[in-house]
C-alpha positions as CSV (number, residue, x, y, z in Angstrom):
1,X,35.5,-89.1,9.9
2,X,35.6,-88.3,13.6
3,X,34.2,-84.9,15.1
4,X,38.0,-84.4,16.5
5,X,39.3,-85.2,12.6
6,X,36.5,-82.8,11.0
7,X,37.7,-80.1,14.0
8,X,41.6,-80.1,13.1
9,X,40.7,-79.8,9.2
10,X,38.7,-76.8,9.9
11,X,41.4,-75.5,12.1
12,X,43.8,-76.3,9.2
13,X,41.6,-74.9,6.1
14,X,41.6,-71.2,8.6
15,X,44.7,-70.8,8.5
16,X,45.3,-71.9,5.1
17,X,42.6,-69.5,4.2
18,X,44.6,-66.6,5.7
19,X,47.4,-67.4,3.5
20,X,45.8,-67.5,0.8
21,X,44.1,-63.5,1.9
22,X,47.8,-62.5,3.2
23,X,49.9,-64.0,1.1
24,X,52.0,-60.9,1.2
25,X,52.3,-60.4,4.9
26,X,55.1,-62.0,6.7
27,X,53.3,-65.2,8.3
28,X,55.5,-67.6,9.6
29,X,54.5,-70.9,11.6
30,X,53.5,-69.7,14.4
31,X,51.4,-67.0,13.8
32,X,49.5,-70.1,11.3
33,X,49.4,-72.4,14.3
34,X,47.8,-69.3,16.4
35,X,45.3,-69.4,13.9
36,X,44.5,-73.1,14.0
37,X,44.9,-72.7,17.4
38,X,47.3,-75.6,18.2
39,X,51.2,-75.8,18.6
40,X,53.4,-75.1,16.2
41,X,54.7,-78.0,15.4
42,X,51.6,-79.8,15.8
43,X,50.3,-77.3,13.0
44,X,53.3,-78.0,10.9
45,X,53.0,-81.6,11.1
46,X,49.3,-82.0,10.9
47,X,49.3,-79.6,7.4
48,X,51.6,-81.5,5.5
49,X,49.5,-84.5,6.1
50,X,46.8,-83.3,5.3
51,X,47.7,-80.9,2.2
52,X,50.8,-82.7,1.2
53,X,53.3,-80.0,1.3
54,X,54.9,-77.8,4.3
55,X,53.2,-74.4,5.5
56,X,56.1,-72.7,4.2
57,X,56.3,-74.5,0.8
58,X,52.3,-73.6,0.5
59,X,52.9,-70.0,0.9
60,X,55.9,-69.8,-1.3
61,X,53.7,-71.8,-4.1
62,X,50.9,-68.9,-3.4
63,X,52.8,-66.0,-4.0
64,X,54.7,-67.9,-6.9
65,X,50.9,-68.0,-8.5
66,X,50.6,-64.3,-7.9
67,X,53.7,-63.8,-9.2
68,X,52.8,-65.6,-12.5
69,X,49.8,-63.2,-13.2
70,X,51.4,-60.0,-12.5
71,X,54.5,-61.2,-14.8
72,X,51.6,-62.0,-17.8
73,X,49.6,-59.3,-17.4
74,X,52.0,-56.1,-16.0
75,X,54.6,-54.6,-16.6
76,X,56.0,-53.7,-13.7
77,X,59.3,-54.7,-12.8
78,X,60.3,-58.3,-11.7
79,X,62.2,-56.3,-8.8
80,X,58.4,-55.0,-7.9
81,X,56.5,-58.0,-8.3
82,X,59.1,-59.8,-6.0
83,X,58.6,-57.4,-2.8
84,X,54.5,-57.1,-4.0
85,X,54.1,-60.8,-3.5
86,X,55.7,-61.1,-0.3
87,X,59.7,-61.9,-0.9
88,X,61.8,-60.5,0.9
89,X,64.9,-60.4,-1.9
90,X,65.0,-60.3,-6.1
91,X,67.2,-63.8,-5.2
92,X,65.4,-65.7,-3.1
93,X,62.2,-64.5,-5.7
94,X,64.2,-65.9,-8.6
95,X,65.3,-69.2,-7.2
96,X,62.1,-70.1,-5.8
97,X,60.1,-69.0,-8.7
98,X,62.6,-70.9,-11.2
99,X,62.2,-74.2,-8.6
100,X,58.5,-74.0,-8.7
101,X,57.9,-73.1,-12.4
102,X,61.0,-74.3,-14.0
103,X,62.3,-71.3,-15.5
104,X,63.2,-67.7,-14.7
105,X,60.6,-65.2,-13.8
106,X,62.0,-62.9,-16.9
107,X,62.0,-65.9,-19.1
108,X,58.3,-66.8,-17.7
109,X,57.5,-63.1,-18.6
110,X,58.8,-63.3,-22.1
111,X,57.3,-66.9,-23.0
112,X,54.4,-66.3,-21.6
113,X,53.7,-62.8,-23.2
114,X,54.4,-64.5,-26.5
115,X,50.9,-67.2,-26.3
116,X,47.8,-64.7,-27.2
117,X,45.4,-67.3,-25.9
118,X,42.8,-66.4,-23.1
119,X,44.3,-66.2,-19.4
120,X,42.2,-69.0,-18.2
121,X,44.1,-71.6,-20.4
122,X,47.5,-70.0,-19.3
123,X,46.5,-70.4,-16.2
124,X,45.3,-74.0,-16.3
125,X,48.7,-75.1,-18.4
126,X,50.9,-73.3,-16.3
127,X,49.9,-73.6,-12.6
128,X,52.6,-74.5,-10.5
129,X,52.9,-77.6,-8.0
130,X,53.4,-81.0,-9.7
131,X,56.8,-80.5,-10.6
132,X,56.0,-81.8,-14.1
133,X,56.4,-79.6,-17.0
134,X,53.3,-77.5,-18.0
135,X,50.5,-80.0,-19.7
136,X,52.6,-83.7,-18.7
137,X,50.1,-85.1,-16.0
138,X,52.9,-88.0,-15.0
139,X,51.2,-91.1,-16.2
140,X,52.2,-92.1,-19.3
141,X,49.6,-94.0,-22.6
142,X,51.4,-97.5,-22.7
């Protein structure tokens, strides 16, 4: 890997870091590219090749995960969690959560509450990002 290569992938993993911190904040692309200190749409362009998924899809996925913790282990409203995590509307919350997790954040809530096994496992079966359902890995035994 060149020095140029290793540089851009530590200006990428920066900026991915601060999502990851601020997930909550409202960070949009080019306050990120700021951060990696290159263009926007260079950042834009140059993260999705590298982490196979848009800045914007990555932050949505984070505060999805949050999300998913705070519906298992609180009870605070689904109306709370949504403006905690970093949405800016109970709709938008609800569509992307049901795109990314494949059902409803109440219906996560109430299935989820219903296991008893240790949040580690929950965690593991249930993490977001594939687009499978929970525990299918997409290669199949034949």
């Amino acid at each position: 890997m060149s020095r140029a290569t290793e540089e851009t992938n530590r200006r990428l993993l920066r900026a991915r870091d601060a999502m990851d911190r601020a997930y909550a904040q409202p960070l949009d692309v080019p306050a990120l590219a700021r951060i990696a200190h290159v263009s926007p749409a260079h950042f834009s362009r140059t993260f999705r090749a590298t982490f196979g998924e848009t800045p914007h899809r990555y932050l949505q996925r984070r505060r999805v995960e949050r999300a998913m913790f705070l519906l298992r282990e609180s009870g605070r409203s689904v109306t709370d969690i949504c403006f905690e995590v970093g949405f800016g509307s109970p709709g938008t919350f609800s569509r992307t959560f049901r795109d990314i997790v494949g059902r409803s954040p109440r219906t996560y809530r109430r299935e989820a509450g219903a296991t008893g096994v240790p949040t580690c496992f929950t965690m593991a079966w249930t993490r977001p990002g594939d687009g499978l359902p929970p525990g299918r890995s997409g290669t199949s035994a034949g």
